[in-house]
C-alpha positions in Angstrom: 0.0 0.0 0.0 1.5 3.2 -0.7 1.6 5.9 1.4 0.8 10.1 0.6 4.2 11.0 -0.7 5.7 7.7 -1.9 6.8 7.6 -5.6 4.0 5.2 -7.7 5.6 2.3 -8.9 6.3 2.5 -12.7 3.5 1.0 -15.1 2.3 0.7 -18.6 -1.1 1.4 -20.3 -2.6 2.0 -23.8 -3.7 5.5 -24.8 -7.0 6.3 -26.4 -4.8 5.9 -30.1 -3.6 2.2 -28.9 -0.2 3.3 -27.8 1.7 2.6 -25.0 2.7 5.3 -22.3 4.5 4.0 -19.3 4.9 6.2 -16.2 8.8 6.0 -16.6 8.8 8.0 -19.7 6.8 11.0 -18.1 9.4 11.6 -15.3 9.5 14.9 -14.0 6.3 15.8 -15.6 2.9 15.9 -13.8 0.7 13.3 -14.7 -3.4 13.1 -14.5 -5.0 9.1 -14.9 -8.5 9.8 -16.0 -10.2 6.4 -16.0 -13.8 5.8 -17.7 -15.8 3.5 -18.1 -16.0 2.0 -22.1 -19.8 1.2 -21.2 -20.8 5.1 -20.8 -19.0 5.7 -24.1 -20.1 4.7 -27.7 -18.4 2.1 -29.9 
């Protein structure tokens, strides 16, 4: 469990264009995760 002010472990995911981002690459930068639901969405 990670605690307010430990670093997030590093991790991979898909974009909305299919192409991988991993948390690694965005150092120093801030980063939002906006997660939502493909059931509200069409297609």
């Amino acid at each position: 469990m990670l605690k307010p002010g430990d670093p997030a472990p590093d991790f991979e995911v898909k974009d909305h264009h299919g192409n991988t981002v991993r948390l690694s690459d965005l150092r120093g930068r801030k980063v939002v995760l906006w997660f939502y639901p493909k059931a509200d969405t069409p297609g």
